[in-house]
TIPA-698800 format. One record per residue (C-alpha): residue number from 1; residue in one letter; chain; x, y, z. Coordinates in pm, whole numbers, plus 50000, padded with zeros to 5 digits. Each point is the difference from the previous one (the first is absolute). Example, Ala and Ser with C-alpha at 12.3 -4.5 7.8 and 13.67 -1.06 7.14 Angstrom:
BEGIN
ATOM     n   res   chain      c1      c2      c3
ATOM     1     a       A   51230   49550   50780
ATOM     2     s       A   50137   50344   49934
This chain:
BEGIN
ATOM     n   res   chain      c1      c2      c3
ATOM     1     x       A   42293   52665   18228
ATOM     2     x       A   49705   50050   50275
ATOM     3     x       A   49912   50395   49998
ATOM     4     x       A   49826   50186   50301
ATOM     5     x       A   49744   50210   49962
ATOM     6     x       A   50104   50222   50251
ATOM     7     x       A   50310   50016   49807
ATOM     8     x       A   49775   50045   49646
ATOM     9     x       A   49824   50292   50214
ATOM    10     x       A   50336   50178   50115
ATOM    11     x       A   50137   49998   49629
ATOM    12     x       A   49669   50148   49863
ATOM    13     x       A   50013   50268   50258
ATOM    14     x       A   50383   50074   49968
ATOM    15     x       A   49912   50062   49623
ATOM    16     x       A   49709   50224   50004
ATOM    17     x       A   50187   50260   49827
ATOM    18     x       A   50060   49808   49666
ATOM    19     x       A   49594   50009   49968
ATOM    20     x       A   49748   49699   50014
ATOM    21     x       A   50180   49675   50082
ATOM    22     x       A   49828   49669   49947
ATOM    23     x       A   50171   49654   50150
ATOM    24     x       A   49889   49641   49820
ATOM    25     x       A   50161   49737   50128
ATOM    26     x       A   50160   49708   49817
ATOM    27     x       A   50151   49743   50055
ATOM    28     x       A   50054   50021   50344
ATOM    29     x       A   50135   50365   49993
ATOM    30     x       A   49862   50319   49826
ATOM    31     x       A   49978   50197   49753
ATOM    32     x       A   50033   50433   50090
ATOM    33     x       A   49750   50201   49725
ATOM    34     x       A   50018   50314   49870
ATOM    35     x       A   49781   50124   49703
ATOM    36     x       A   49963   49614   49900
ATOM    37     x       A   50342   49978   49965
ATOM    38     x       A   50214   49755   50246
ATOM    39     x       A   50273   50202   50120
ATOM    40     x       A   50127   49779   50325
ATOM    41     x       A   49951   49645   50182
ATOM    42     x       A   49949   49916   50342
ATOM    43     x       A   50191   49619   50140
ATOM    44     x       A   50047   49881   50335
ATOM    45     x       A   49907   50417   50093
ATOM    46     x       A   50303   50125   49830
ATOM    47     x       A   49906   50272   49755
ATOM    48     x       A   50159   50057   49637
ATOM    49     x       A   50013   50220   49739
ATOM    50     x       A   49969   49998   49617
ATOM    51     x       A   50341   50086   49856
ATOM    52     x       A   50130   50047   49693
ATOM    53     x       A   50323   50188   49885
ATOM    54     x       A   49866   50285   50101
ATOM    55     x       A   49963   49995   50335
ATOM    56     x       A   50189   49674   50073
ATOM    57     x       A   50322   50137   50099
ATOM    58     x       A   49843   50180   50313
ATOM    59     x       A   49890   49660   50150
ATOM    60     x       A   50340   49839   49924
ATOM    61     x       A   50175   50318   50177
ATOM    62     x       A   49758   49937   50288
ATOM    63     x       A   50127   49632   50011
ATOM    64     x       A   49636   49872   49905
ATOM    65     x       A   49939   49614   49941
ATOM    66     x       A   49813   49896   49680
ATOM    67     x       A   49689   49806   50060
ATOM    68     x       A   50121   49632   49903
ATOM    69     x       A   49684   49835   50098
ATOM    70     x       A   50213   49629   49942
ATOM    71     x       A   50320   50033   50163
ATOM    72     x       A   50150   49690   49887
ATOM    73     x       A   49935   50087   49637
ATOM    74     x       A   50224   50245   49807
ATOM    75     x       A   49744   50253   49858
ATOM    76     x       A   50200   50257   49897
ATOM    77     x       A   49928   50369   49945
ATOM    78     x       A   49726   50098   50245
ATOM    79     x       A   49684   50213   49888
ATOM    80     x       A   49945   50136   50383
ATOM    81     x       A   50245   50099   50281
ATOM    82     x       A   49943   49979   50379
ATOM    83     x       A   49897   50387   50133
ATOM    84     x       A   50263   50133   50229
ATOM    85     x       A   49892   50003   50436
ATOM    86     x       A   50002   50386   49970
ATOM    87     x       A   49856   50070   49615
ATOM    88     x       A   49715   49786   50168
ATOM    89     x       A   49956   50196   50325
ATOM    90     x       A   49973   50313   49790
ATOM    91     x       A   49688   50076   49815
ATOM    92     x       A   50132   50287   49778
ATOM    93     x       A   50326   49818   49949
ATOM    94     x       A   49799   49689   49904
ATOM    95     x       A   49757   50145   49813
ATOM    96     x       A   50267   50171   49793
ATOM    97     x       A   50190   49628   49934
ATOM    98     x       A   49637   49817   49956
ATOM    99     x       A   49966   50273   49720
ATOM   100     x       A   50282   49888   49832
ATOM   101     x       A   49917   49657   50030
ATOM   102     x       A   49681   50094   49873
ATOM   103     x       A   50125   50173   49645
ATOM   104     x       A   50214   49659   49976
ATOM   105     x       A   49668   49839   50026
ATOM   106     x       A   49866   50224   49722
ATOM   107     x       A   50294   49950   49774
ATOM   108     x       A   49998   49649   50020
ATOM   109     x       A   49619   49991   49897
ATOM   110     x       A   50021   50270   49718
């Protein structure tokens, strides 16, 4: 689950409009912060998203891949859900999804 930190960099710039983001990494991957809250995860550079049943019906129309970090193991219901090519490319789109992903984030800590 190697993670670049070119690829780190790119996210952090791509969501500059959701505020301060912080990256830790663990594990191998990483962790995407956002008012101490994790709200996404970074493996092998693919990017996903916090969902919940709120907003988890837009990555499933989008045909989005939940992070199974074990492929060979059933895990069921996934927590986070690969961002879309073009919800990535676009900073107001993506800050707009990361947003969502970050009130999941907040609900699930509350």
């Amino acid at each position: 689950m190697a993670v670049s930190d070119e690829f780190l960099a790119y996210l952090v710039e791509q969501l500059s409009l959701l505020g301060e983001v912080t990256v830790r990494r663990m594990f191998g991957g990483a962790g995407l912060y956002c008012e101490d809250r994790i709200f996404g995860v970074v493996a092998d550079d693919v990017a996903y998203l916090k969902v919940d049943d709120s907003n988890r019906e837009d990555f499933l129309r989008a045909g989005s891949a939940p992070f199974n970090p074990y492929p060979e193991v059933a895990t069921g219901r996934s927590s986070y859900y690969e961002i879309p090519a073009d919800v990535l490319e676009d900073r107001q789109v993506l800050a707009e999804w990361a947003g969502r992903s970050l009130a999941a984030a907040r609900k699930k800590k509350a």
